[in-house]
C-alpha positions in Angstrom: -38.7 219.2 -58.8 -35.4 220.8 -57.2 -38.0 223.1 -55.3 -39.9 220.0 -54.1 -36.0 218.5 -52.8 -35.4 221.7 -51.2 -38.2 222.0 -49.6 -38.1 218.6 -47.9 -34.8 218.9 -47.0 -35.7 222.2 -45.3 -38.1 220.6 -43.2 -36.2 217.5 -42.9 -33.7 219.8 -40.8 -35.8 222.4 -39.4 -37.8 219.5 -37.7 -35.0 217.4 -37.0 -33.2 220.3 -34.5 -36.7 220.4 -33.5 -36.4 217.1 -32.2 -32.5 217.2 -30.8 -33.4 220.6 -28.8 -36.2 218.0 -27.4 -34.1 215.7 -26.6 -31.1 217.7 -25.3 -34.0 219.7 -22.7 -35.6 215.4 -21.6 -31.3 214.5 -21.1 -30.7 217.9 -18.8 -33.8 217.4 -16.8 -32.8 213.6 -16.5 -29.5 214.3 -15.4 -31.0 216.7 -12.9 -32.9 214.1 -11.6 -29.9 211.4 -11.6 -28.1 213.8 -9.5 -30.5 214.4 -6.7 -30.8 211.1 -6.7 -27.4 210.1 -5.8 -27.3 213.2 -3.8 -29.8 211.6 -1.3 -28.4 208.1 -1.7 -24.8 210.0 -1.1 -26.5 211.7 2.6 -28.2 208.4 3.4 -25.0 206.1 3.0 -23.3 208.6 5.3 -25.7 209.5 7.8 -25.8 205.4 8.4 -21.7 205.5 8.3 -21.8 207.9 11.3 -23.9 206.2 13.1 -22.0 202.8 12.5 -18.8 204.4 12.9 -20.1 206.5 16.2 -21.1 202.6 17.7 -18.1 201.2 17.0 -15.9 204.0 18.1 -17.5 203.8 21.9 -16.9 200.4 22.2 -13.1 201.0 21.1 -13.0 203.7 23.7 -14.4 201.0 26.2 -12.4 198.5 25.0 -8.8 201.0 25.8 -10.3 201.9 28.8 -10.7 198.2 30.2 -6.7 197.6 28.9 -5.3 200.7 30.6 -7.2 199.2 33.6 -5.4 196.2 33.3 -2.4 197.3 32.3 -2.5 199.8 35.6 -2.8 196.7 38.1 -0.5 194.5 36.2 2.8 197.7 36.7 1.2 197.6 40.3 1.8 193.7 40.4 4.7 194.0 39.2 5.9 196.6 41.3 4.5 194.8 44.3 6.4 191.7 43.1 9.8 193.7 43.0 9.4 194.8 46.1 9.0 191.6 47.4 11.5 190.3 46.0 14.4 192.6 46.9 13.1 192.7 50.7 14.0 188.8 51.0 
């Protein structure tokens, strides 16, 4: 009978690491493919964020541009005004 126990519990554990080196080789191959996973989610997210941020920085540039205009003819207005000014 104790030979019977033994041998059942033998292969109770022998099959059991069986089954956890199974399941520890499925859970490295699915973290594998977790990882490349977010790896292209990571490259698509930021190859959108260029783009966004690439649009959005030309029209700040734009945007400066048309207020140094501005502010260019309003210090010539201004000058132009001072002028006139002191001359009468």
């Amino acid at each position: 009978m104790r030979k019977v126990i033994l041998l059942l519990t033998l292969f109770i554990g022998v099959s059991s690491s069986g089954v956890l080196a199974e399941d520890e080789q499925s859970a490295k191959e699915g973290f594998k493919e977790v990882h490349q996973g977010m790896k292209k989610v990571t490259k698509a997210v930021d190859k959108n964020a260029k783009k966004g941020v690439k649009a959005v920085h030309k029209k700040a540039k734009k945007d400066a541009k048309a207020i140094d205009k501005a502010a260019k003819e309003g210090w010539k207005q201004a000058g132009q005004d001072i002028k006139k000014a002191t001359r009468d």
